[in-house]
mmCIF file as Biopython writes it, N, C-alpha, C and O atoms, coordinates in Angstrom:
data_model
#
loop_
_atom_site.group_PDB
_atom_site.id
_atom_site.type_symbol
_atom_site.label_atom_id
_atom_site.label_alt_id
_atom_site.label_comp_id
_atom_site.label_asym_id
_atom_site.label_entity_id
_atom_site.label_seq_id
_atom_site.pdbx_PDB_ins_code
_atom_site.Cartn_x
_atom_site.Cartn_y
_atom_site.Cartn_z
_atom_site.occupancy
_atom_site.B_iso_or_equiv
_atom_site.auth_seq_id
_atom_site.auth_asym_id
_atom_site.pdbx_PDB_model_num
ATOM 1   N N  . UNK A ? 1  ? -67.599 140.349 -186.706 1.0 0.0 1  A 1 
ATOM 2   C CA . UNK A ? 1  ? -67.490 139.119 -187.461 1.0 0.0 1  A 1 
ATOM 3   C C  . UNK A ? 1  ? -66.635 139.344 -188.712 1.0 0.0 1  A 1 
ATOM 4   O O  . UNK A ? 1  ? -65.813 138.494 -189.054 1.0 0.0 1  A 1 
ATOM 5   N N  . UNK A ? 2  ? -66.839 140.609 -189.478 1.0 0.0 2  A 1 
ATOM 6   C CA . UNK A ? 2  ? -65.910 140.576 -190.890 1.0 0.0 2  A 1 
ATOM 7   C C  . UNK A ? 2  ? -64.508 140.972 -190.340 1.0 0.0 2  A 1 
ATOM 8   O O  . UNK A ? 2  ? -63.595 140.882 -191.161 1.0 0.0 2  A 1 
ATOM 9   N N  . UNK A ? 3  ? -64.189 141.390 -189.106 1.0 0.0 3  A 1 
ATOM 10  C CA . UNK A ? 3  ? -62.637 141.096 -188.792 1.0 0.0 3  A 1 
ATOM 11  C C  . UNK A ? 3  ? -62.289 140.267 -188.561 1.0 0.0 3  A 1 
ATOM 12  O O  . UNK A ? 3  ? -61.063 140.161 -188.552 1.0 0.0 3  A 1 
ATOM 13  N N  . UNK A ? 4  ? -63.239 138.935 -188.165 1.0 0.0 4  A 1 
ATOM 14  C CA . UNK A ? 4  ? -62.432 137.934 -187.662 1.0 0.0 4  A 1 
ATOM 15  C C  . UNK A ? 4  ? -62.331 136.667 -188.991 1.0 0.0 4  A 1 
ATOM 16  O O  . UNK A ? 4  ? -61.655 135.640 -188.931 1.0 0.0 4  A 1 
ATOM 17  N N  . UNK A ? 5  ? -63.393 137.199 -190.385 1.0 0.0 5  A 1 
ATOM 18  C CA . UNK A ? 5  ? -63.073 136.878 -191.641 1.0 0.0 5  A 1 
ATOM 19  C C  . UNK A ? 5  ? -61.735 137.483 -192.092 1.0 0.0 5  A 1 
ATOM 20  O O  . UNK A ? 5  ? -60.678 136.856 -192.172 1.0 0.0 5  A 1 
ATOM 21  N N  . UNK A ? 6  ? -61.891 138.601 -192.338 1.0 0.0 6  A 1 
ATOM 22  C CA . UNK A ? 6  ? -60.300 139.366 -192.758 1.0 0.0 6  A 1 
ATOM 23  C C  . UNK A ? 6  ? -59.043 138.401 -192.079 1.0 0.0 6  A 1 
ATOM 24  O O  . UNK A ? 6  ? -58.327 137.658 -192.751 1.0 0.0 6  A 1 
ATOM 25  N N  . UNK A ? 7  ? -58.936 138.605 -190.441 1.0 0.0 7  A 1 
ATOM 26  C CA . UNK A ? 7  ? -58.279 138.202 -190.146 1.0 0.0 7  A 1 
ATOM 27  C C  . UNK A ? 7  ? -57.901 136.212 -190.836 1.0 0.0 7  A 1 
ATOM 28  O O  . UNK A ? 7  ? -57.077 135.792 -191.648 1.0 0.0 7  A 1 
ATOM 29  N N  . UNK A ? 8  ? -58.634 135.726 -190.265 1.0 0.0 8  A 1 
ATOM 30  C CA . UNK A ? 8  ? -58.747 134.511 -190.943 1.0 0.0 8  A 1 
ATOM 31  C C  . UNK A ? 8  ? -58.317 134.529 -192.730 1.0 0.0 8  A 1 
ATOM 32  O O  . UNK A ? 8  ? -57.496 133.777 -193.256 1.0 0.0 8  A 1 
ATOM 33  N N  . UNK A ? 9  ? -58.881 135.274 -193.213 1.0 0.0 9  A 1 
ATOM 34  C CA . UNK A ? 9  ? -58.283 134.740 -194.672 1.0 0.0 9  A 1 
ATOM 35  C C  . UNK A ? 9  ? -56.802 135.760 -194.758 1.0 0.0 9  A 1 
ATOM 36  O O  . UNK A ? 9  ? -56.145 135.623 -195.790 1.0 0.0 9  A 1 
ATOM 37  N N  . UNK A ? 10 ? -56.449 136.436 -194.047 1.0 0.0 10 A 1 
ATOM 38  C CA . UNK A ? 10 ? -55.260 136.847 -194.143 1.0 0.0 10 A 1 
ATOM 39  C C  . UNK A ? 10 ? -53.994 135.799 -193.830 1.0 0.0 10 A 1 
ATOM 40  O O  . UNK A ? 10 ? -52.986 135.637 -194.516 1.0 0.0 10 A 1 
ATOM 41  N N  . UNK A ? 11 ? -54.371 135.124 -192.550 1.0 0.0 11 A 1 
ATOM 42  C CA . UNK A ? 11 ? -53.674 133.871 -192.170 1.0 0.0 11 A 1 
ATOM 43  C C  . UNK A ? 11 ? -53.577 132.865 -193.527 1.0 0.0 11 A 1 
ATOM 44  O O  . UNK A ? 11 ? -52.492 132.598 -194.044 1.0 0.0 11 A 1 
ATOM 45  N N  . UNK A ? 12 ? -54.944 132.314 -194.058 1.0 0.0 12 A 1 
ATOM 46  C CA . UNK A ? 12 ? -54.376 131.346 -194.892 1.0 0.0 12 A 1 
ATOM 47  C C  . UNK A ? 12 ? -53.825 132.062 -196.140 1.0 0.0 12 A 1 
ATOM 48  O O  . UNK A ? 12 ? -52.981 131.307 -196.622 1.0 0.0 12 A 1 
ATOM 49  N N  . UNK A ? 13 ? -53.909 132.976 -196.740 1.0 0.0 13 A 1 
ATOM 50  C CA . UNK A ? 13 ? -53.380 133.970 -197.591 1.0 0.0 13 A 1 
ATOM 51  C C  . UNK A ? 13 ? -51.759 133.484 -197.278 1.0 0.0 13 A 1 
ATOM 52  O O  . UNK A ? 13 ? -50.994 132.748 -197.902 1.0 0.0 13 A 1 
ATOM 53  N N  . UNK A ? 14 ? -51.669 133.987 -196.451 1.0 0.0 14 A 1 
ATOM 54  C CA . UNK A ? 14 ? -49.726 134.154 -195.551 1.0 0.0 14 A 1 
ATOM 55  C C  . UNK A ? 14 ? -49.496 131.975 -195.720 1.0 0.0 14 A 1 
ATOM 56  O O  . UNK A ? 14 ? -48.492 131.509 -196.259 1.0 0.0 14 A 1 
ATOM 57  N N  . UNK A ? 15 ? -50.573 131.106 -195.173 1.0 0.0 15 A 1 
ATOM 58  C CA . UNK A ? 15 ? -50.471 129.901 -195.459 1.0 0.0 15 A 1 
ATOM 59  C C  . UNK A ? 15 ? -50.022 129.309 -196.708 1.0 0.0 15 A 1 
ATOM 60  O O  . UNK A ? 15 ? -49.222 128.384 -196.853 1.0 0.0 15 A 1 
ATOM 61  N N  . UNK A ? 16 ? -50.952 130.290 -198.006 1.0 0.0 16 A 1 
ATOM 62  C CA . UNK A ? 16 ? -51.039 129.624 -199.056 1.0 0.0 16 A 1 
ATOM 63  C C  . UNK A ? 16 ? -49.757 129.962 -199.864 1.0 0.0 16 A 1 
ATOM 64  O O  . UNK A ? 16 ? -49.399 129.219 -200.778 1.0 0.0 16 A 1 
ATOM 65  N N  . UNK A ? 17 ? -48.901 131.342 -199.453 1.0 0.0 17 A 1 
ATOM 66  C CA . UNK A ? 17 ? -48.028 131.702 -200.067 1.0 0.0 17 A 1 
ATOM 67  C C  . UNK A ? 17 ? -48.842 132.775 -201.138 1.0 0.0 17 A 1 
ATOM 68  O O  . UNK A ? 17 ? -48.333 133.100 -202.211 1.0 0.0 17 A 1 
ATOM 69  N N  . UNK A ? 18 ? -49.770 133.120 -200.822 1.0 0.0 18 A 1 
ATOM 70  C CA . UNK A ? 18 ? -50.434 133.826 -201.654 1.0 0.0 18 A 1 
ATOM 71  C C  . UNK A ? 18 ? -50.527 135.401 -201.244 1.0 0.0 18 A 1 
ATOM 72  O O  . UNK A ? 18 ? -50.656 135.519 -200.025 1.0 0.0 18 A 1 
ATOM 73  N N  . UNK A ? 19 ? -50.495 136.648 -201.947 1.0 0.0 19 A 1 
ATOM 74  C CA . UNK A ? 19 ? -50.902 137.624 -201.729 1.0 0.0 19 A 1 
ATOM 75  C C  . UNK A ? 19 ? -51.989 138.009 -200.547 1.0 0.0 19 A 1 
ATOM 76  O O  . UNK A ? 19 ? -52.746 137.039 -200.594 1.0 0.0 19 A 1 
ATOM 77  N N  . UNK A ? 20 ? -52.384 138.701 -199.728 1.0 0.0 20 A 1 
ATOM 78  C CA . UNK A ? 20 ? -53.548 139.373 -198.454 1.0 0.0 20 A 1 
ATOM 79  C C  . UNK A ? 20 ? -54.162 139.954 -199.652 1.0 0.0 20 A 1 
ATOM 80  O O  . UNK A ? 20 ? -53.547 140.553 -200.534 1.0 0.0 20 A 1 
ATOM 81  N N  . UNK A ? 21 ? -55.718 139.677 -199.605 1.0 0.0 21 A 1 
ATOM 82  C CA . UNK A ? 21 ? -56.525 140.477 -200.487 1.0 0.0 21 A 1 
ATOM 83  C C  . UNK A ? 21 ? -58.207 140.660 -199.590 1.0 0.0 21 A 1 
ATOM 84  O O  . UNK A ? 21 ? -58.984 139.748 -199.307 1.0 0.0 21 A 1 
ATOM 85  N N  . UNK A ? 22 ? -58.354 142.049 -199.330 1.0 0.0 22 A 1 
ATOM 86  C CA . UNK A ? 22 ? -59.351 142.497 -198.985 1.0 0.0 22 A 1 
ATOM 87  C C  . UNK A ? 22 ? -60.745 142.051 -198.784 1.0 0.0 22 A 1 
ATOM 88  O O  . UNK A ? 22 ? -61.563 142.575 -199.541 1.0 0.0 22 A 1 
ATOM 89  N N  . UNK A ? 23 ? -61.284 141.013 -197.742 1.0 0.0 23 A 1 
ATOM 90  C CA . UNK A ? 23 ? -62.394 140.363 -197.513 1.0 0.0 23 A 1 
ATOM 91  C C  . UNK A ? 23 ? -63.727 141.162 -197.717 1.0 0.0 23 A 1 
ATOM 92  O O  . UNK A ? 23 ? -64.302 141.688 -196.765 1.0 0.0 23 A 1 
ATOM 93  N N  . UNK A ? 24 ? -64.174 141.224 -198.955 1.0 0.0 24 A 1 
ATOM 94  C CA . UNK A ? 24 ? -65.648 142.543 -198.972 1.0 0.0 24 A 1 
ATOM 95  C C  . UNK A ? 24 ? -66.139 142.737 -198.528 1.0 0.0 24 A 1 
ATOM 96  O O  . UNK A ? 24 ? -66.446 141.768 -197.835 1.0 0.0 24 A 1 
ATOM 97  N N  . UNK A ? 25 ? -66.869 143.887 -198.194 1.0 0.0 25 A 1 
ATOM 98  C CA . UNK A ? 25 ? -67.990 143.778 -197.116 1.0 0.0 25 A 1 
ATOM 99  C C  . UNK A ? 25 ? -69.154 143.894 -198.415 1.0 0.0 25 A 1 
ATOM 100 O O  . UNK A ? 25 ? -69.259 144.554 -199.449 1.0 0.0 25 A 1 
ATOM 101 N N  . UNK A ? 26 ? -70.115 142.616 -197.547 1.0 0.0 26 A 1 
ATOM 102 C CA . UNK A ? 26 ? -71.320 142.713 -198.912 1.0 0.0 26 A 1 
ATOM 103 C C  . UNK A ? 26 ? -72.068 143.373 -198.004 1.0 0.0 26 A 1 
ATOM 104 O O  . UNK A ? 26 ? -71.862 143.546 -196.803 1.0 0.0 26 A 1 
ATOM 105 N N  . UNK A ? 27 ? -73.466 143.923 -199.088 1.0 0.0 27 A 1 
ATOM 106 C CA . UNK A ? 27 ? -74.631 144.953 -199.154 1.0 0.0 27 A 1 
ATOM 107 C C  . UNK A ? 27 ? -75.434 144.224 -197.366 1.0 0.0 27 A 1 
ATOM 108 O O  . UNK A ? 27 ? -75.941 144.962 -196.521 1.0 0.0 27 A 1 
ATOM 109 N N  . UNK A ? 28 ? -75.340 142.967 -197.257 1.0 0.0 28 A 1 
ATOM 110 C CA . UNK A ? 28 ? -76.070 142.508 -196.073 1.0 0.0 28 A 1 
ATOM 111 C C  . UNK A ? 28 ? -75.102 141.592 -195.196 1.0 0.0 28 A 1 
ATOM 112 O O  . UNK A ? 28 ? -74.686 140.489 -195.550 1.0 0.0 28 A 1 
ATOM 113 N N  . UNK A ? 29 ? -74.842 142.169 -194.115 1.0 0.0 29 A 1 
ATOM 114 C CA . UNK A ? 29 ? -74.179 141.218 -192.845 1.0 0.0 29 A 1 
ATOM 115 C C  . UNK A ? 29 ? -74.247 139.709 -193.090 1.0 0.0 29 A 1 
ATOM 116 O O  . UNK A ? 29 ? -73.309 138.913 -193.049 1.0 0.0 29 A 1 
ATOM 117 N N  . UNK A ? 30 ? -75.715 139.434 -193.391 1.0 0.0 30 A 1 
ATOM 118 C CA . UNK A ? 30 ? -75.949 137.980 -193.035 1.0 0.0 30 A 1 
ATOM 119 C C  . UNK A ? 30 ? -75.273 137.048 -193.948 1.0 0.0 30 A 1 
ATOM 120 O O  . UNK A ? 30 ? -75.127 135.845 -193.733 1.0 0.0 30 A 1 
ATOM 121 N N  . UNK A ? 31 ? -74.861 137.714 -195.016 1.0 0.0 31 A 1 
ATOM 122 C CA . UNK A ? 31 ? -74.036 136.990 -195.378 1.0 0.0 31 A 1 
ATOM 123 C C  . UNK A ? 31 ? -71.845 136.663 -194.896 1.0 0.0 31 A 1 
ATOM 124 O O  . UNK A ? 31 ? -70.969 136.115 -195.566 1.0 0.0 31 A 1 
ATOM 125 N N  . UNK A ? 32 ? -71.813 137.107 -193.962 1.0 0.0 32 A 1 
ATOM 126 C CA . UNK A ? 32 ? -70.816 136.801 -193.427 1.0 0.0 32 A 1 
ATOM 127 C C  . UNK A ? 32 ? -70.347 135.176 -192.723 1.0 0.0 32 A 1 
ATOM 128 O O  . UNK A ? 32 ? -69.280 134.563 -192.682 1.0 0.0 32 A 1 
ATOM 129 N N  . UNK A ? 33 ? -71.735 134.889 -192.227 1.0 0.0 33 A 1 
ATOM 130 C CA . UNK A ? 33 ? -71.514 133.164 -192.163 1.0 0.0 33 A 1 
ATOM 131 C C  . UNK A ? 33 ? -71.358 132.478 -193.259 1.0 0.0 33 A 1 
ATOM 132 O O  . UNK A ? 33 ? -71.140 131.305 -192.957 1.0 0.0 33 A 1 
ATOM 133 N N  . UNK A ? 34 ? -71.365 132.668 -194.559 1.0 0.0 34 A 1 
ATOM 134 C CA . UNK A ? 34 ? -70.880 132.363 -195.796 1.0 0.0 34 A 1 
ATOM 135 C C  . UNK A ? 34 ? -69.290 132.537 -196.125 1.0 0.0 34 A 1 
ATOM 136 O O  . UNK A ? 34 ? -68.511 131.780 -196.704 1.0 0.0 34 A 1 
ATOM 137 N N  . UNK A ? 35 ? -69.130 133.640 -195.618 1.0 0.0 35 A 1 
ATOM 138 C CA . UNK A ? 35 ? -67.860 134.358 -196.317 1.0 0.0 35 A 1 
ATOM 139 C C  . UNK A ? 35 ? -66.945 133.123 -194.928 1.0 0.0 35 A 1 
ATOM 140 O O  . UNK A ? 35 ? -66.076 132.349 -195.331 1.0 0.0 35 A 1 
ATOM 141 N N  . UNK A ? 36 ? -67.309 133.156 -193.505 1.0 0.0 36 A 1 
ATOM 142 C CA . UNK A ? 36 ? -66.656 133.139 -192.605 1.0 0.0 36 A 1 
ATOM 143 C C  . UNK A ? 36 ? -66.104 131.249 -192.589 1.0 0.0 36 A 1 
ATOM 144 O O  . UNK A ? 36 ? -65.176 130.656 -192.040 1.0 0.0 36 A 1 
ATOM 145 N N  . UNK A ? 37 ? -67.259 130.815 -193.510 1.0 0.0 37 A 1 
ATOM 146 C CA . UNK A ? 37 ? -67.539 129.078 -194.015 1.0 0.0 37 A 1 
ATOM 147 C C  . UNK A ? 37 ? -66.220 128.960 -194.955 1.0 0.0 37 A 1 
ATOM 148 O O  . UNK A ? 37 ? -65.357 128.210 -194.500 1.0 0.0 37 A 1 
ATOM 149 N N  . UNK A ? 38 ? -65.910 129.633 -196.293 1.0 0.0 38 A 1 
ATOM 150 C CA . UNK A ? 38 ? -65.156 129.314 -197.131 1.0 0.0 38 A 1 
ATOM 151 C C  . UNK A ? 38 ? -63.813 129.937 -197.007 1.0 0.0 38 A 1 
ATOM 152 O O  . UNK A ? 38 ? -62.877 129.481 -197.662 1.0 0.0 38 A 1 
ATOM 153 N N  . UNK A ? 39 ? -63.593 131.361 -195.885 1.0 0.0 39 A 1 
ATOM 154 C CA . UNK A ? 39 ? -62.574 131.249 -195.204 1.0 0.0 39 A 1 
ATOM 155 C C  . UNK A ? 39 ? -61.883 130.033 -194.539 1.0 0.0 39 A 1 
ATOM 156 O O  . UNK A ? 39 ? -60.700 129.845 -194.822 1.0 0.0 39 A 1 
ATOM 157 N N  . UNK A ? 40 ? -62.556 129.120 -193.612 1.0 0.0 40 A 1 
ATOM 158 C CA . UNK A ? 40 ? -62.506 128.377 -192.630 1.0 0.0 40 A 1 
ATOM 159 C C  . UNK A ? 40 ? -62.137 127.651 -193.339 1.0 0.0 40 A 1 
ATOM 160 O O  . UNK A ? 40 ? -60.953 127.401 -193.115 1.0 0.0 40 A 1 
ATOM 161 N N  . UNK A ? 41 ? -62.709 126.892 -194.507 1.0 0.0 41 A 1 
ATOM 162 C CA . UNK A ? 41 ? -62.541 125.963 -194.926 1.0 0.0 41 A 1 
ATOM 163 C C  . UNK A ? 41 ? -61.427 126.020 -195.514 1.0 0.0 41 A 1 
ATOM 164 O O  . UNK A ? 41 ? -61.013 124.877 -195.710 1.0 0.0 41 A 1 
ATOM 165 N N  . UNK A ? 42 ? -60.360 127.227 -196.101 1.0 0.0 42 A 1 
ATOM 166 C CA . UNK A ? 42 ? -59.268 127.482 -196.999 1.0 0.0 42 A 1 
ATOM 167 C C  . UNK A ? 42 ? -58.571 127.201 -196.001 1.0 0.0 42 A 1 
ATOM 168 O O  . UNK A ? 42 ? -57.732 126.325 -196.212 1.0 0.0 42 A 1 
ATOM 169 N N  . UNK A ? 43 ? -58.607 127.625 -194.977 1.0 0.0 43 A 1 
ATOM 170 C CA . UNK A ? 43 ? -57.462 127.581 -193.673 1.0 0.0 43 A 1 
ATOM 171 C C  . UNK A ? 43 ? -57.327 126.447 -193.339 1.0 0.0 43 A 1 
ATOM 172 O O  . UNK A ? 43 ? -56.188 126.271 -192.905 1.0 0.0 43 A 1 
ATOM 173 N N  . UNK A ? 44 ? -58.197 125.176 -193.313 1.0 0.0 44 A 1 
ATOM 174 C CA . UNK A ? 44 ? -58.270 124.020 -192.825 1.0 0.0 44 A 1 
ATOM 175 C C  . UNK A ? 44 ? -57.560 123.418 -193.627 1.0 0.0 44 A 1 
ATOM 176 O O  . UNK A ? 44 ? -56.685 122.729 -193.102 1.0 0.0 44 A 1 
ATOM 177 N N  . UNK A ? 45 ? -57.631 123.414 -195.381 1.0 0.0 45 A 1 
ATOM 178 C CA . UNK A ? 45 ? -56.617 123.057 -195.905 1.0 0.0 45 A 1 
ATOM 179 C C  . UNK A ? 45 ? -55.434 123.559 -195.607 1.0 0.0 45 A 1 
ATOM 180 O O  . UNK A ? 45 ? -54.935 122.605 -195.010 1.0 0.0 45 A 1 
ATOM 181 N N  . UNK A ? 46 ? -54.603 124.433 -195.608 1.0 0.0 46 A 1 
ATOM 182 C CA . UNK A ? 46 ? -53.597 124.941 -195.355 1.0 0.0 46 A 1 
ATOM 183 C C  . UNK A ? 46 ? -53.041 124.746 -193.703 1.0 0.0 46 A 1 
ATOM 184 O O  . UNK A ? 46 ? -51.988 125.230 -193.288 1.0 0.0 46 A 1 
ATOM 185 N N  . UNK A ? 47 ? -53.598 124.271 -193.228 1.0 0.0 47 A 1 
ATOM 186 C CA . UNK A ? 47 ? -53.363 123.846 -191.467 1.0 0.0 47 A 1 
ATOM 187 C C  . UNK A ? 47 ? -51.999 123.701 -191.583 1.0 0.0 47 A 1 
ATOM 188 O O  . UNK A ? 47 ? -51.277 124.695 -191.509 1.0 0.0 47 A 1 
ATOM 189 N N  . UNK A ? 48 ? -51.552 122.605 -191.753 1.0 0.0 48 A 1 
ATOM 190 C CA . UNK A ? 48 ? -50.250 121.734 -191.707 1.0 0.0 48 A 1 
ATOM 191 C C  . UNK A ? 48 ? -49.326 123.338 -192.131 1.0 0.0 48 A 1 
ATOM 192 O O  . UNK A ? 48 ? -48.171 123.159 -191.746 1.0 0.0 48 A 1 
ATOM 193 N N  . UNK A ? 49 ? -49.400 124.117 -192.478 1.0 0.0 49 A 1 
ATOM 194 C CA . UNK A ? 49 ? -48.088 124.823 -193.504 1.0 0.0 49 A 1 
ATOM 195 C C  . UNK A ? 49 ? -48.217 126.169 -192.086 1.0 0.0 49 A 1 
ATOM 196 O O  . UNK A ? 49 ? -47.387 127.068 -191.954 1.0 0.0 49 A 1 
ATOM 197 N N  . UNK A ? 50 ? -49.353 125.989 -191.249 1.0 0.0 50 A 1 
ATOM 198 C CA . UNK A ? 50 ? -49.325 127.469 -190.296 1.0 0.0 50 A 1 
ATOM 199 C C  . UNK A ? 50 ? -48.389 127.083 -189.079 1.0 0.0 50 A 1 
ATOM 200 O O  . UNK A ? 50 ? -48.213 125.959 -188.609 1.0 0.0 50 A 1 
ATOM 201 N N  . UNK A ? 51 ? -47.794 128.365 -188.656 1.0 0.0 51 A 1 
ATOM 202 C CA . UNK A ? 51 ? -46.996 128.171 -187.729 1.0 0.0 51 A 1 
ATOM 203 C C  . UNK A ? 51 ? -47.734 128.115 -186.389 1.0 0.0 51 A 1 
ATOM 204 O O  . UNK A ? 51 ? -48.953 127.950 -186.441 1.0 0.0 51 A 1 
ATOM 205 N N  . UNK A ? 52 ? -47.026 128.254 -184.961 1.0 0.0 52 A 1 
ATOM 206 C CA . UNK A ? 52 ? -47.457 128.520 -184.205 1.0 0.0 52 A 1 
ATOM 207 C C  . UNK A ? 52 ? -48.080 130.014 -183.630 1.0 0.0 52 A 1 
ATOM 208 O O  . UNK A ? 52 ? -48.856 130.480 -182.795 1.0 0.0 52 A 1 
ATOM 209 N N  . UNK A ? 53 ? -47.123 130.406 -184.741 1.0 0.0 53 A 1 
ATOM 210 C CA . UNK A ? 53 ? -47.756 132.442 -184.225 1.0 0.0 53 A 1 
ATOM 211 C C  . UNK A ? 53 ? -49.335 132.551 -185.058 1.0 0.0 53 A 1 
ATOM 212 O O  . UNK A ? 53 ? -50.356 133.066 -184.604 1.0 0.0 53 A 1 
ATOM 213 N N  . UNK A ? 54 ? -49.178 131.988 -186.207 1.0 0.0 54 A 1 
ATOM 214 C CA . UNK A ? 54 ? -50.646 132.195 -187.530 1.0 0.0 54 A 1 
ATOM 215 C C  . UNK A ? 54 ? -51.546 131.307 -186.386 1.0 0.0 54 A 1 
ATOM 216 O O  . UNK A ? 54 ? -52.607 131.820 -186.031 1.0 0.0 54 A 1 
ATOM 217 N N  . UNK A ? 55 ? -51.077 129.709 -185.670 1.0 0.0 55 A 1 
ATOM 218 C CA . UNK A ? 55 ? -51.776 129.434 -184.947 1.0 0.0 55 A 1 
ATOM 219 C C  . UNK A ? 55 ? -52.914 130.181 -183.543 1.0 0.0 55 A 1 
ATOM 220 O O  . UNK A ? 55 ? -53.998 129.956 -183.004 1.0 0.0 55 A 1 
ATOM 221 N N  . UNK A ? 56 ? -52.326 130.683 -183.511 1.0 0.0 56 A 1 
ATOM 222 C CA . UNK A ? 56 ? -52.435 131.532 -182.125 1.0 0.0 56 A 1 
ATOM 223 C C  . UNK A ? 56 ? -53.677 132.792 -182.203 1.0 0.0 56 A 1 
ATOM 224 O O  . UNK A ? 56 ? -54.739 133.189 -181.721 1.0 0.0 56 A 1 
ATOM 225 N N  . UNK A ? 57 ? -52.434 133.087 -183.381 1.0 0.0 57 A 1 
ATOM 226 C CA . UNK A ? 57 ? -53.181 134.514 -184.086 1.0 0.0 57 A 1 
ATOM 227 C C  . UNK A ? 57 ? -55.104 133.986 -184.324 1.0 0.0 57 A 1 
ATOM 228 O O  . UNK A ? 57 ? -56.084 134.599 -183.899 1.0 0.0 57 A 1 
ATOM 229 N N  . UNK A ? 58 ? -55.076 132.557 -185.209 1.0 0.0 58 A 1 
ATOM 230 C CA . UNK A ? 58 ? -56.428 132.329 -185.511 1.0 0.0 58 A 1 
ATOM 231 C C  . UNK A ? 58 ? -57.185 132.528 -184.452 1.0 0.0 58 A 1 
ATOM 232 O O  . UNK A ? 58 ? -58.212 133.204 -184.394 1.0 0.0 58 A 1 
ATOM 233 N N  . UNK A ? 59 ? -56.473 131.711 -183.305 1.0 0.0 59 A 1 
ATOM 234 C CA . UNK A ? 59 ? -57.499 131.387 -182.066 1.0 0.0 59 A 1 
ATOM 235 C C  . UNK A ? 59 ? -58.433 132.507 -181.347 1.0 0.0 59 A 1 
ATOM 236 O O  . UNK A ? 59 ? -59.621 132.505 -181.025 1.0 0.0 59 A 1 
ATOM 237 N N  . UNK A ? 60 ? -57.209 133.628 -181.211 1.0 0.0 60 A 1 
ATOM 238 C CA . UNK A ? 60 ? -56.993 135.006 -180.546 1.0 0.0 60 A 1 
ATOM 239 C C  . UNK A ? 60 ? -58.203 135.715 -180.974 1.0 0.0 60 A 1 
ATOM 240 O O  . UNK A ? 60 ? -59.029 136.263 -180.245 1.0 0.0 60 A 1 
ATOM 241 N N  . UNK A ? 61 ? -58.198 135.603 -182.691 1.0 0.0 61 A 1 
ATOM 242 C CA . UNK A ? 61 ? -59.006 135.988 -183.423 1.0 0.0 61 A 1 
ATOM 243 C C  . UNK A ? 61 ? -60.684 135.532 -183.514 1.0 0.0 61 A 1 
ATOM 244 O O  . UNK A ? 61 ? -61.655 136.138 -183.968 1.0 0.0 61 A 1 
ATOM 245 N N  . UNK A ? 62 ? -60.560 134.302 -182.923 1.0 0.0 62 A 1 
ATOM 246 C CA . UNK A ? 62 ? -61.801 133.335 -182.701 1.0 0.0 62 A 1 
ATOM 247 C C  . UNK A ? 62 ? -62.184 133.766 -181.234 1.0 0.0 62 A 1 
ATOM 248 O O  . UNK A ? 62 ? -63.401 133.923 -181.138 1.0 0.0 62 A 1 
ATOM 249 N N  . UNK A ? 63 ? -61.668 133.944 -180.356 1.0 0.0 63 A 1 
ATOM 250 C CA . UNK A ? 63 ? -62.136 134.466 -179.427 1.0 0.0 63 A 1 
ATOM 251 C C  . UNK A ? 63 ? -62.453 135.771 -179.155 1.0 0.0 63 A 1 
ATOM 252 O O  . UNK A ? 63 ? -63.238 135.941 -178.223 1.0 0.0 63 A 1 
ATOM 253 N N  . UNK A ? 64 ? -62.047 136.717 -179.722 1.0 0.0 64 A 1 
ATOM 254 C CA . UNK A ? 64 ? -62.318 137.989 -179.739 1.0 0.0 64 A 1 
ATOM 255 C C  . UNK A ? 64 ? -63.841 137.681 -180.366 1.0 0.0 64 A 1 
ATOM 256 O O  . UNK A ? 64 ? -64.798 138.223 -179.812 1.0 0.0 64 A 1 
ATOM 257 N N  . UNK A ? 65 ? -63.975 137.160 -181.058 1.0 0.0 65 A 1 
ATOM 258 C CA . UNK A ? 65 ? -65.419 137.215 -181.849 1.0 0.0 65 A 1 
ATOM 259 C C  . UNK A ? 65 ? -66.563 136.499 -181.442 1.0 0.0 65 A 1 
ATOM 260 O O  . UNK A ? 65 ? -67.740 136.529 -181.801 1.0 0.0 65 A 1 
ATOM 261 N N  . UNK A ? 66 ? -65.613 135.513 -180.181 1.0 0.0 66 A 1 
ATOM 262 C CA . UNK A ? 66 ? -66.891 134.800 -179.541 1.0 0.0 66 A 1 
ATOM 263 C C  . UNK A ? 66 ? -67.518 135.880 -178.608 1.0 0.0 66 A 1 
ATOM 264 O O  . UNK A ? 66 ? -68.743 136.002 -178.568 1.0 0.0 66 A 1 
ATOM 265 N N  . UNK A ? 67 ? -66.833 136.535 -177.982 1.0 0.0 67 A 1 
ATOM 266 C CA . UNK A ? 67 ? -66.082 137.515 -176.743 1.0 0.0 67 A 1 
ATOM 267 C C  . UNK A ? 67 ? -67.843 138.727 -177.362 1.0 0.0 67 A 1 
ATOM 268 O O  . UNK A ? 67 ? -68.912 139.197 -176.972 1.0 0.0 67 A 1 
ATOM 269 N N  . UNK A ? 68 ? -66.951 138.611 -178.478 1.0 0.0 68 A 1 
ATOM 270 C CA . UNK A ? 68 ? -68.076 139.872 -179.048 1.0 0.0 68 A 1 
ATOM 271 C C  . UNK A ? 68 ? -69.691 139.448 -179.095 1.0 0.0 68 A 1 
ATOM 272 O O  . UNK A ? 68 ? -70.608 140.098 -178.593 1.0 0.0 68 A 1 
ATOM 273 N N  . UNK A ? 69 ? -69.788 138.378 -179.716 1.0 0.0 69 A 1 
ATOM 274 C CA . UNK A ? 69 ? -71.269 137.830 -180.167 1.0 0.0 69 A 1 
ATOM 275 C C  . UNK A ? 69 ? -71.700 137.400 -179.238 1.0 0.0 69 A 1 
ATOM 276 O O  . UNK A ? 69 ? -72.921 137.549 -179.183 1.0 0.0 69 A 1 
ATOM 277 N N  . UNK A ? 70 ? -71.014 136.605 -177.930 1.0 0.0 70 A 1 
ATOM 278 C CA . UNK A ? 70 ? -71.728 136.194 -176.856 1.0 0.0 70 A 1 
ATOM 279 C C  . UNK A ? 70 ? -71.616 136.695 -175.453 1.0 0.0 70 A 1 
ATOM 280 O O  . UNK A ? 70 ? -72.336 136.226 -174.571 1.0 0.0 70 A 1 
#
């Protein structure tokens, strides 16, 4: 799950025109559906500005992690 955060905020990072900066790993997992929420949500703004490769890349990335958890 925190790669497919990394990955994800690396995309809108590259979206926002902004620097890639290191997604933390906190003291407890469970907080990764947090981290994985306000990722999501940065990327959703930034939609319109991703290409088709950042597109792809997200999906790729979303499935690897479904792939994994289920």
């Amino acid at each position: 799950m925190h790669r497919l955060v990394q990955t994800l905020a690396d995309l809108a990072a590259d979206a926002e025109g902004q620097p890639r900066r290191t997604v933390p790993r906190l003291s407890n997992d469970t907080h990764l559906p947090d981290q994985l929420q306000v990722v999501g949500l940065d990327l959703l703004e930034y939609e319109s500005k991703l290409t088709e490769e950042q597109r792809a890349a997200a999906e790729a990335a979303i499935q690897r992690a479904r792939s994994a958890l289920f």
